[in-house]
C-alpha positions as CSV (number, residue, x, y, z in Angstrom):
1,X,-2.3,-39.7,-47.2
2,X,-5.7,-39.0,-46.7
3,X,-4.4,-37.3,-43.0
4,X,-2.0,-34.6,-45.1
5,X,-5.2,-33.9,-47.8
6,X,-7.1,-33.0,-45.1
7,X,-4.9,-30.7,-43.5
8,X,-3.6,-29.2,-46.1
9,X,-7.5,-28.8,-47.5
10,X,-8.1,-27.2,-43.6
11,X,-4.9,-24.8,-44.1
12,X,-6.1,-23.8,-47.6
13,X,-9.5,-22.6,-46.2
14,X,-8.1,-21.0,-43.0
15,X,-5.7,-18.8,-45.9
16,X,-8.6,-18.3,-47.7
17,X,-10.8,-16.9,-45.2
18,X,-8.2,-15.1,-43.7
19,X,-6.9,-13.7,-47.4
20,X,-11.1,-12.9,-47.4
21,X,-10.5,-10.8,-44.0
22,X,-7.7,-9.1,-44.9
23,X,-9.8,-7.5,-48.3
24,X,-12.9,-7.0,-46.4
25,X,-10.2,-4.7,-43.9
26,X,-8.5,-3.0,-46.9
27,X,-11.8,-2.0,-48.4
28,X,-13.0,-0.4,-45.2
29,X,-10.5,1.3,-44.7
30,X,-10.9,4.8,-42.7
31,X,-7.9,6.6,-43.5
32,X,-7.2,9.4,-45.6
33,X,-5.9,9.4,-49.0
34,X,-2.3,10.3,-49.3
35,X,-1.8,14.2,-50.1
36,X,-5.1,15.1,-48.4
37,X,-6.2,16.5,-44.9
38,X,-9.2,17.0,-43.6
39,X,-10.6,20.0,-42.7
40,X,-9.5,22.2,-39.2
41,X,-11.7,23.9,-37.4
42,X,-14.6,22.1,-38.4
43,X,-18.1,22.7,-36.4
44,X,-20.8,19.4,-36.9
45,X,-23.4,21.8,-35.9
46,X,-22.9,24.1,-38.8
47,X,-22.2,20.9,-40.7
48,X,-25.5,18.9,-40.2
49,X,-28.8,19.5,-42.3
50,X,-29.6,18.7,-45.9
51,X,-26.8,18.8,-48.7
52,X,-27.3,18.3,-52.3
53,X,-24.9,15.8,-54.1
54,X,-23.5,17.7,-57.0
55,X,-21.0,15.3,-58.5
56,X,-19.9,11.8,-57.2
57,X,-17.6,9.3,-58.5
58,X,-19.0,5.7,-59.9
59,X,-20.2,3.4,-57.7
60,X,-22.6,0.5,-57.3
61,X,-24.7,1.5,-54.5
62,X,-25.7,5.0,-56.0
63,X,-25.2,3.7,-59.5
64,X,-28.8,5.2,-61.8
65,X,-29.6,7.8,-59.2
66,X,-30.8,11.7,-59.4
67,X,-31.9,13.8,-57.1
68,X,-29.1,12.2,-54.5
69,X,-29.2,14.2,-50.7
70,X,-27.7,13.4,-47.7
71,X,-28.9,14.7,-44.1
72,X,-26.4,14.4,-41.5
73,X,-28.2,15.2,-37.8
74,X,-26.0,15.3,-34.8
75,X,-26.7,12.2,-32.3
76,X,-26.7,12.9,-28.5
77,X,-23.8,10.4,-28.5
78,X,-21.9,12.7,-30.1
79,X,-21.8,10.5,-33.0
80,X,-23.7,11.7,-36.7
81,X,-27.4,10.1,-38.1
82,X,-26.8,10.5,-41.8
83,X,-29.6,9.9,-44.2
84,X,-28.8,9.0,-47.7
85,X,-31.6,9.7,-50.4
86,X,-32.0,9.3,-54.3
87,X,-34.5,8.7,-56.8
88,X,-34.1,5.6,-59.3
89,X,-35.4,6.8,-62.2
90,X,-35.2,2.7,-63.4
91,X,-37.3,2.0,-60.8
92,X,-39.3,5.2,-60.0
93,X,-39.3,5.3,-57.2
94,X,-37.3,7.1,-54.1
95,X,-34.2,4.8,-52.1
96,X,-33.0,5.5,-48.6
97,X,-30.7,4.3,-46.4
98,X,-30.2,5.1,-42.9
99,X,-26.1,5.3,-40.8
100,X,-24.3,6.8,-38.7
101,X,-20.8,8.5,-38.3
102,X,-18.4,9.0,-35.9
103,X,-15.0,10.8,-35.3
104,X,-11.9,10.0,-35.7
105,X,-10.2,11.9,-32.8
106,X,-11.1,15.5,-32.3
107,X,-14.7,16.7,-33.6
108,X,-13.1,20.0,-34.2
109,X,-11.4,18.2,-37.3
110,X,-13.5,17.1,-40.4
111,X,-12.5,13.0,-40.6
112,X,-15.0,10.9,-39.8
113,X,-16.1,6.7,-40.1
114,X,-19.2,6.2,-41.8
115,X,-21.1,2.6,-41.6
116,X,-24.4,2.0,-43.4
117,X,-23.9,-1.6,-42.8
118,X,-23.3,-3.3,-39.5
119,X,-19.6,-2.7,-37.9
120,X,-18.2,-1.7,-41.1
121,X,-16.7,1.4,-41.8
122,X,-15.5,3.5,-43.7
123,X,-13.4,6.7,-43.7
124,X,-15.3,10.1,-44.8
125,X,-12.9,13.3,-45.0
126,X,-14.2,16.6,-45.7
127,X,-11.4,17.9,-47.4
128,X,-12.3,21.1,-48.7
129,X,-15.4,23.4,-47.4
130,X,-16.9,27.0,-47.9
131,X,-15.9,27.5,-43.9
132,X,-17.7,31.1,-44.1
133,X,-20.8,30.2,-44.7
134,X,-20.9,26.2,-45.2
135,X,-22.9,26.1,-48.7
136,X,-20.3,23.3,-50.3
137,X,-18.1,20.9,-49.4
138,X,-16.0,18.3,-51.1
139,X,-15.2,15.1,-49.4
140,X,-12.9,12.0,-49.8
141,X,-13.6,8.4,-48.9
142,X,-10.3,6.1,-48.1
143,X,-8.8,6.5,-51.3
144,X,-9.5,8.8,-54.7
145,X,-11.8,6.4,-56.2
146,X,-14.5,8.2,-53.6
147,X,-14.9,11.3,-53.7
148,X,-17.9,13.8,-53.8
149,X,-19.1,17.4,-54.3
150,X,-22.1,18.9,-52.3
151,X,-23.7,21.9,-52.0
152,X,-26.6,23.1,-49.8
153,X,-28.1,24.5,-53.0
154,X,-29.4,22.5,-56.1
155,X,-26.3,23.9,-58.3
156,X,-23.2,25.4,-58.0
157,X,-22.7,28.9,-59.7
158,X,-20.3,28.2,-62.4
159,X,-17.5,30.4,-60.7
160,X,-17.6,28.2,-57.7
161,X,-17.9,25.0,-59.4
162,X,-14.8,25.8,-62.0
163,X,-13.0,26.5,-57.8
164,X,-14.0,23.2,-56.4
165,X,-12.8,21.2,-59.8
166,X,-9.5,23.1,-59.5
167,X,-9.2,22.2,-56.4
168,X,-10.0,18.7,-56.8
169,X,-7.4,18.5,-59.7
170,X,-5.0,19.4,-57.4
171,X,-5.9,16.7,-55.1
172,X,-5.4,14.6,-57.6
173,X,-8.8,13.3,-58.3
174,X,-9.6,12.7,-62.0
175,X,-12.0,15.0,-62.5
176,X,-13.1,13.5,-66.0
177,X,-14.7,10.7,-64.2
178,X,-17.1,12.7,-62.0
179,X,-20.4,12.0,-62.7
180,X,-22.7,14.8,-62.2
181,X,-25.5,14.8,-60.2
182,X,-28.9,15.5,-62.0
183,X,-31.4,17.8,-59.4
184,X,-34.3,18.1,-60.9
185,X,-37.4,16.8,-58.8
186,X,-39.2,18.5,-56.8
187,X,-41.2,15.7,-54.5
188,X,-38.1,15.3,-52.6
């Protein structure tokens, strides 16, 4: 008796850490959501620099942030150094963190993996970009519950920003729940 509690108590935690797996897999998942492409042609070195977060969806690890920026700087491995920024006005002070990208196939085609933390990635799809002149892009994480608008600029003209949430309706993102960025500080 004592033989079959054990192993069944063994095969319950082996299920259960493999069940844990399996989730920690799903939610890093790098591919794109369904009924969205990434960007072709794409160039990284019209790409990198600083881009101003315009509107993001809800999420813990920017949650109470203004003033949001990210920096991506091509690597000589080929790979992408992107700097995340924001102010936390709870706080008041500035939080950073520091990862790095790299593509999914072809550079010439905007889907990358981002990690911040460790071996875990996570997809990051530009799926719509000003491919003139580069001065916005919108991009999609592994599913719609990520998704952001940035701009090189502090705002969007209204014209362009009525564009990008049209657009993003017809991706099928709900637009209602964007949270828009605040850009306001100027010790950034």
């Amino acid at each position: 008796m004592v033989h079959a509690l054990r192993s069944c108590r063994r095969r319950f935690a082996l299920t259960a850490m493999l069940v844990t797996a399996l989730l920690g897999l799903a939610a890093c998942s790098t591919t794109l959501p369904e009924g969205m492409s990434a960007v072709t042609p794409f160039d990284i070195h019209r790409y990198q620099g600083k881009w101003y977060e315009i509107a993001r969806m809800d999420h813990s690890f920017e949650r109470g942030l203004s003033d949001v920026t990210a920096n991506y700087r091509l690597r000589p491995d080929g790979g992408v150094e992107v700097i995340n920024r924001g102010y936390d006005v709870k706080r008041n002070e500035w939080r950073q963190v520091t990862g790095h990208a790299l593509f999914i196939g072809d550079a010439n085609h905007a889907s990358l993996k981002v990690s911040f933390f460790g071996p875990f990635y996570a997809g990051y799809h530009v799926v719509a970009l000003d491919q003139q002149h580069y001065r916005w892009a919108m991009v999609a994480g592994p599913n719609r519950d990520y998704f952001w608008i940035l701009a090189r600029d502090k705002q969007l003209p209204a014209d362009v920003r009525e564009q990008l949430l049209a657009l993003a309706t017809a991706l099928k993102i709900d637009t209602q729940t964007l949270i828009w960025v605040e850009q306001t500080r100027n010790d950034s």
